[in-house]
C-alpha positions as CSV (number, residue, x, y, z in Angstrom):
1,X,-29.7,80.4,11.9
2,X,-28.4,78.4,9.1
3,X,-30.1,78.2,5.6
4,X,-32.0,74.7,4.7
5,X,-29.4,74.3,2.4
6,X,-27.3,73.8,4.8
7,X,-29.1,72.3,7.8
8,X,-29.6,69.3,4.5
9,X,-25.7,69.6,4.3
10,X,-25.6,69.0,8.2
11,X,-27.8,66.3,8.0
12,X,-26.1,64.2,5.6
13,X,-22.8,64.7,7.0
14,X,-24.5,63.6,10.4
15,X,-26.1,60.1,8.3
16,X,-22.6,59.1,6.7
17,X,-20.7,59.8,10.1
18,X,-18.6,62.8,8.6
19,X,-17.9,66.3,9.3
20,X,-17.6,69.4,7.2
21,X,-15.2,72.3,7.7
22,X,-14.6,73.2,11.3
23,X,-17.0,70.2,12.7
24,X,-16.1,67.8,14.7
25,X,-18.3,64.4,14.3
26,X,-20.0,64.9,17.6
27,X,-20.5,69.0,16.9
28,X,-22.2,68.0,13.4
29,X,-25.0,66.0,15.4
30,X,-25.5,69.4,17.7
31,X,-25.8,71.3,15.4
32,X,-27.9,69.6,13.7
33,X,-30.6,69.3,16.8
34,X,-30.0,72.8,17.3
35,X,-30.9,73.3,13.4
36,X,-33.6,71.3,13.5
37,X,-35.1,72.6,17.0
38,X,-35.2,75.8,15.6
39,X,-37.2,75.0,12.6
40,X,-39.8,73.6,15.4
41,X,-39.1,75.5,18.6
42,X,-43.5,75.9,18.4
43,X,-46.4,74.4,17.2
44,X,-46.7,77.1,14.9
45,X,-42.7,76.8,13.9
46,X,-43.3,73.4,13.4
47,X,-46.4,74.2,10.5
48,X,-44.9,77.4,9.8
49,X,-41.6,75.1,8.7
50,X,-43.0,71.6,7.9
51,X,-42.7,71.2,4.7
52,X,-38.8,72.7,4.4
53,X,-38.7,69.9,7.6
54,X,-39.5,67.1,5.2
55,X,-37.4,67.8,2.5
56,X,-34.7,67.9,5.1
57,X,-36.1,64.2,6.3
58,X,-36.5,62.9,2.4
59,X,-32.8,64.2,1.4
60,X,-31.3,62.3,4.1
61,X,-33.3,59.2,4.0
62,X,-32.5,58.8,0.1
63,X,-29.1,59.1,1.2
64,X,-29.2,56.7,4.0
65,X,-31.3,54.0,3.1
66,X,-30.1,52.9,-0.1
67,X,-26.9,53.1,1.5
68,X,-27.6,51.1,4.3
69,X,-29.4,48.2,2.2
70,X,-26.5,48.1,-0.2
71,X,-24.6,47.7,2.6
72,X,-26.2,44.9,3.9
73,X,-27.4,42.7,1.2
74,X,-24.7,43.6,-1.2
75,X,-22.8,40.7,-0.7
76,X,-26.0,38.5,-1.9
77,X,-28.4,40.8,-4.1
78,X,-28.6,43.1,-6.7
79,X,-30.0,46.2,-5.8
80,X,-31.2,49.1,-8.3
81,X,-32.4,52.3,-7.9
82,X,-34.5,53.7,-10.7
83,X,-36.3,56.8,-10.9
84,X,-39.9,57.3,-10.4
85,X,-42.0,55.6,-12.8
86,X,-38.7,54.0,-14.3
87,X,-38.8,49.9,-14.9
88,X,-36.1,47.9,-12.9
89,X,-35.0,45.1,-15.5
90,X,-32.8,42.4,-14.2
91,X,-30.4,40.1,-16.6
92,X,-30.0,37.0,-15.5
93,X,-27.7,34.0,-17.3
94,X,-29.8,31.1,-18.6
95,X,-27.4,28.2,-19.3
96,X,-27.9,24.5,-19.1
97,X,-29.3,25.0,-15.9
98,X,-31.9,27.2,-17.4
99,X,-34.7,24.4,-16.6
100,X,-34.1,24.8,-12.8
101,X,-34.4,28.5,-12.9
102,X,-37.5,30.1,-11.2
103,X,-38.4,33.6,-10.7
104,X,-40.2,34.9,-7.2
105,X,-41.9,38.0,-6.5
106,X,-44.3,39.7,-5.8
107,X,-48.1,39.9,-7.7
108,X,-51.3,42.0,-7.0
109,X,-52.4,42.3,-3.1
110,X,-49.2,41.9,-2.2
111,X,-49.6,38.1,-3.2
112,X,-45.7,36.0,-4.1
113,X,-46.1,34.3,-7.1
114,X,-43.5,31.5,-8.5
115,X,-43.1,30.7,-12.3
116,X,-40.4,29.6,-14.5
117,X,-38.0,31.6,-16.4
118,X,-37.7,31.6,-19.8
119,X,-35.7,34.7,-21.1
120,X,-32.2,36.4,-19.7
121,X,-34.3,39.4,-18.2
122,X,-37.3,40.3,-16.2
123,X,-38.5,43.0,-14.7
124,X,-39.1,43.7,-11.3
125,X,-42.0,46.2,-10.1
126,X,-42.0,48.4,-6.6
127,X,-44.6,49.0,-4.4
128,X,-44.5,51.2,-0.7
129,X,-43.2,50.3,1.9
130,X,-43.4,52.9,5.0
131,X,-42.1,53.9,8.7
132,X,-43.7,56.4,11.4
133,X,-43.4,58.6,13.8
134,X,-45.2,60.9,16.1
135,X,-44.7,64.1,17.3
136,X,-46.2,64.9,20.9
137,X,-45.7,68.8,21.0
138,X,-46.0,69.1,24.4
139,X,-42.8,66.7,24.9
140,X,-41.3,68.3,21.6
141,X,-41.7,71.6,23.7
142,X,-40.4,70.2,27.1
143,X,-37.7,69.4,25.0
144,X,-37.7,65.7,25.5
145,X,-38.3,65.0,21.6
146,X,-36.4,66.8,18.9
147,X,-37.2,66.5,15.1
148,X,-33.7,65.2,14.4
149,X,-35.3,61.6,16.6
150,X,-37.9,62.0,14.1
151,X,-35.5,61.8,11.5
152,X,-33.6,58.9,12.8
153,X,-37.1,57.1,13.3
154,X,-38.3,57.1,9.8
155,X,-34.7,56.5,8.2
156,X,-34.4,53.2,10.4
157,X,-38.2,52.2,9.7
158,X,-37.6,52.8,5.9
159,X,-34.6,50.6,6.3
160,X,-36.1,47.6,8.3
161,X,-39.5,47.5,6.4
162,X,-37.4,46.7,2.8
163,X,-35.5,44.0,4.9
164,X,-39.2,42.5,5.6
165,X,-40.0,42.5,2.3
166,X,-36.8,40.4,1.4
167,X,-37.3,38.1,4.4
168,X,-41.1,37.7,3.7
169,X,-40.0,37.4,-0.5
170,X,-37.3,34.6,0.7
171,X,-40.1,32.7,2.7
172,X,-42.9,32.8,0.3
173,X,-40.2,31.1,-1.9
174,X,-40.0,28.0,0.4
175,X,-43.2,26.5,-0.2
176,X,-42.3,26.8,-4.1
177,X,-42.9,22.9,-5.2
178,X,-39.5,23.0,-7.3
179,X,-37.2,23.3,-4.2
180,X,-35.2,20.3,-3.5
181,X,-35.8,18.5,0.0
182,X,-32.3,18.7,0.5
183,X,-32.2,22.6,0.6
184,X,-34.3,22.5,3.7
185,X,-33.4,21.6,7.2
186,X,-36.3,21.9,10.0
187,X,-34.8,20.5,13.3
188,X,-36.2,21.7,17.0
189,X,-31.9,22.4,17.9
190,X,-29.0,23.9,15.6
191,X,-26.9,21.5,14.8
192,X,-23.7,22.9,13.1
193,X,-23.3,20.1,10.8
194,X,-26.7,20.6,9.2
195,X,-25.7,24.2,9.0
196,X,-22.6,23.1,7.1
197,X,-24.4,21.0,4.9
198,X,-26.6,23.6,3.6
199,X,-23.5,25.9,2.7
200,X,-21.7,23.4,1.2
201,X,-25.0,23.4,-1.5
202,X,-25.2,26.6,-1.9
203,X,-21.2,27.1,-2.2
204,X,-21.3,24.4,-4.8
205,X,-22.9,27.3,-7.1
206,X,-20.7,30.3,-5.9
207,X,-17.6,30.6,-4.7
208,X,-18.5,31.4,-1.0
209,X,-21.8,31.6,1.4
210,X,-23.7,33.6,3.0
211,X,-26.0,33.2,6.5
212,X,-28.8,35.7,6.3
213,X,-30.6,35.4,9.6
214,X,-32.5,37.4,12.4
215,X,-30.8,38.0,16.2
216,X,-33.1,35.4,17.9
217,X,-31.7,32.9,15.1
218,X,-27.8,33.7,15.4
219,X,-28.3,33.5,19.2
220,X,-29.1,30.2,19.2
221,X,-25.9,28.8,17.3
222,X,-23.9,30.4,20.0
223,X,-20.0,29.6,19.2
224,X,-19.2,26.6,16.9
225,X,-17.4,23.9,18.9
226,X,-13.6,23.1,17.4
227,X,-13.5,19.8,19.9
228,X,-16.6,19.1,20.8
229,X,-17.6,17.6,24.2
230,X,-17.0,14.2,24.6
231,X,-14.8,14.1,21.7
232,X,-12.1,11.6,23.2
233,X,-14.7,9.5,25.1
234,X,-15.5,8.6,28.6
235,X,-11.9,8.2,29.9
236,X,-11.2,12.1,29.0
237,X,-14.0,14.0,27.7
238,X,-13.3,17.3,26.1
239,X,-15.3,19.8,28.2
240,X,-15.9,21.8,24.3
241,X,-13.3,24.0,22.7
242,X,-14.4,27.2,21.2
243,X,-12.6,30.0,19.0
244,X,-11.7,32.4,20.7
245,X,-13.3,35.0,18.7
246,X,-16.2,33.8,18.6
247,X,-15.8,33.9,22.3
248,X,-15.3,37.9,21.8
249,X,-17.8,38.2,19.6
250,X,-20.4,37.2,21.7
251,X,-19.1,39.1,24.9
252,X,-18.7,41.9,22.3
253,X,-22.4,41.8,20.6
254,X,-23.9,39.2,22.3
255,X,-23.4,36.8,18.8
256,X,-21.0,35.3,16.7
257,X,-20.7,36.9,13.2
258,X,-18.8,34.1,11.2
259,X,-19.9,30.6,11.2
260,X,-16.8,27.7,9.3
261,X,-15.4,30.9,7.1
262,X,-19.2,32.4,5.9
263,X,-20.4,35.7,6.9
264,X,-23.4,35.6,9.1
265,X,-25.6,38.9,8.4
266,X,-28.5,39.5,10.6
267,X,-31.8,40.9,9.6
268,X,-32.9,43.5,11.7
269,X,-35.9,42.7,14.2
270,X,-38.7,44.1,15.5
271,X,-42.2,44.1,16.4
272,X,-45.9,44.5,14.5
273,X,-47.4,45.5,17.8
274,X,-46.8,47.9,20.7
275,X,-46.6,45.0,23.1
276,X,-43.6,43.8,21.4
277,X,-45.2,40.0,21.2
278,X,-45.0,39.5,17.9
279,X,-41.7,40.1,15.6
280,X,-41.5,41.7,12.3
281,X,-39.4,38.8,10.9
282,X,-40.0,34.9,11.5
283,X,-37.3,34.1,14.3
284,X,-37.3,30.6,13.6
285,X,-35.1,30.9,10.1
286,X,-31.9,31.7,8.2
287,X,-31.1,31.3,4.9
288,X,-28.0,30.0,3.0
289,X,-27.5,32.0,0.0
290,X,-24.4,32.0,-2.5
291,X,-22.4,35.0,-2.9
292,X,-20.7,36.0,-5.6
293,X,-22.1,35.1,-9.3
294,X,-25.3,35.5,-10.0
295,X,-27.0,36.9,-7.3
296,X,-29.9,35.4,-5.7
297,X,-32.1,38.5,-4.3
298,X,-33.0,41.3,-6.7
299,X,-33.9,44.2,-5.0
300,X,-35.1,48.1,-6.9
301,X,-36.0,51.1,-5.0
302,X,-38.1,53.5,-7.1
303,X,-38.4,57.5,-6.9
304,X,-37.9,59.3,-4.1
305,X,-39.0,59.5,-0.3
306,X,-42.7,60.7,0.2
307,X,-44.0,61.9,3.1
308,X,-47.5,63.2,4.5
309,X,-48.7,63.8,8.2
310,X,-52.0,64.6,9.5
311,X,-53.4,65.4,13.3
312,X,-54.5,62.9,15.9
313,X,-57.6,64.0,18.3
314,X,-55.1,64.6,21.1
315,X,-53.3,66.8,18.8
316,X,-50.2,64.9,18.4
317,X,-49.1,64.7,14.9
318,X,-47.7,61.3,12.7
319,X,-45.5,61.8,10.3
320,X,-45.7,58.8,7.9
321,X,-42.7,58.6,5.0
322,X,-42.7,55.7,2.1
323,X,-40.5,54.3,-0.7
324,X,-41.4,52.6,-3.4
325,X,-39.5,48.6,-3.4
326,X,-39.4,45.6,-4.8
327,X,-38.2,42.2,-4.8
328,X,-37.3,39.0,-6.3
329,X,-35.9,36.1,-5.3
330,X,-34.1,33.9,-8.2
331,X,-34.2,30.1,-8.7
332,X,-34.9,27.8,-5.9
333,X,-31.6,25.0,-6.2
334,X,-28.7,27.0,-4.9
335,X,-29.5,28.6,-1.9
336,X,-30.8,26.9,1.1
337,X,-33.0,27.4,4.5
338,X,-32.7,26.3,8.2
339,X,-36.1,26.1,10.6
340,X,-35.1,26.0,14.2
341,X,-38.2,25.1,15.9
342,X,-36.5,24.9,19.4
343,X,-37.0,28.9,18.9
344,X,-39.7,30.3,20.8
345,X,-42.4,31.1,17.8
346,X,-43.5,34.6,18.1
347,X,-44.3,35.7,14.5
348,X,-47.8,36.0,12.6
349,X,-46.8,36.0,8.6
């Protein structure tokens, strides 16, 4: 049996998608349910081990998540990580557009305030945001439930709950009574020349664009026409021509993942109730933000991974693990949103 030390080492390797020493990719995963069985091959294991369990969990979600959120919002926000306790503080260039500049984020209760910024720094405060799992031992025993699902679980909730918060932060800044009418388009279709519209504004302040939207969002463009239909009249219609790879993409992934030369990154989506009827993330917008520059989200993740279980009355056990985030969305003239209402509303925010 292999020391904690090295089950963590196993673990990490199996997160980034490398290998040690004499391990294949596929052996490191394995080995690493074999590891990980053994720490819990009982109920008593499991208790017996727990707590060398979630240090195993809280190293590799450290690892992973900041990773994976650097990953995906790099190319439009600024992402810290501070220790715990530590103060995120953000610079931010005032200039002669120093009037339009506006700051926000969230207050007390979880409440998004908007004010004006007057000085080249700010701070940004975290609060927790969490994922779950639950352990049925009798499944864990049959074998049909291993700890290293667990793992996987509350890595890819961590992950999808901080891309809420920036979603949700990015919403609450729509309302703000400083945005310009022109940064919003709210049509019941997409129409791609709306869509260009809006990146052409927020390009005008960076040197490139980026479409940050949910799957149910990037569905619904489908592939941007090069000829479309009816181009050359009645006599000869064009039937619609189409890149072809946005033809692959969408055979491929089911979407297209460039829209006109800017990067389309989809939030992840999912569901606030075990019916799956309503999403995690409003379906019916995407945002146009500028990349490059001055960034436009500012995200900090505080401290490390926490994580405390207790026992349900049919003896099943949750595992609940948080992180301590923030966020903060800058100025309100150079980035953009589109509101397809054709999109079948499903979300209560």
């Amino acid at each position: 049996m292999a020391t904690i030390k090295e089950i963590k080492e196993l673990a990490l390797h199996a997160a980034r998608g490398t290998a040690p020493a004499n391990y294949s990719n596929e052996n490191v995963n394995v080995a690493l349910r074999e590891e990980m069985k053994n720490l819990a091959s009982s109920v008593n294991e499991f208790m017996r081990n727990r707590y060398d369990i979630y240090d195993i969990i809280i190293s590799t979600a450290d690892e992973v998540v900041p990773n994976k959120v650097i990953s995906a919002l790099g190319m439009f926000a600024d992402i810290q990580q501070v220790g715990q306790g530590e103060k995120a503080m953000f610079r931010t260039s005032l200039g002669k557009a120093r009037a339009k500049k506006f700051i926000t984020r969230v207050g007390l209760s979880g409440v998004y305030e908007t004010f004006r910024l007057d000085k080249g720094i700010f701070e940004v405060s975290a609060d927790a945001v969490g994922g779950a799992a639950t352990i049925d031992f009798e499944r864990f025993l049959d074998g049909a439930e291993d700890m290293a699902d667990v793992m996987d679980v509350i890595t890819e909730g961590l992950s999808d709950a901080i891309f809420g918060q920036v979603q949700r932060a990015l919403k609450a800044a729509v309302s703000a009574a400083a945005r310009p009418s022109a940064n919003l388009v709210s049509k019941n279709t997409f129409v791609p020349a709306d869509m260009l519209k809006l990146i052409n504004i927020a390009r005008a302040y960076s040197s490139s664009a980026v479409i940050f939207a949910p799957p149910e969002f990037v569905a619904a463009m489908g592939p941007d026409a090069i000829i479309p239909v009816g181009t050359y009249g009645t006599s000869y219609p064009a039937v619609g021509v189409y890149h072809p790879q946005d033809i692959d993409a969408i055979h491929n992934t089911g979407y297209i993942n460039l829209f006109r030369g800017t990067p389309i990154v989809q939030i992840p989506q999912s569901f606030t109730d075990i019916d799956n009827t309503y999403t995690e993330i409003d379906p019916q917008l995407a945002y146009v933000l500028p990349a490059g520059k001055e960034k436009v989200v500012k995200v900090v993740l505080e401290g490390a991974t926490q994580i405390h279980d207790f026992t349900n009355r049919d003896n099943s056990m949750e595992i609940h693990a948080y992180k301590k985030m923030g966020c903060a969305i800058l100025t309100h003239y150079n980035w953009c949103i589109y509101q397809n209402t054709g999109i079948t509303q499903t979300y209560q925010g």
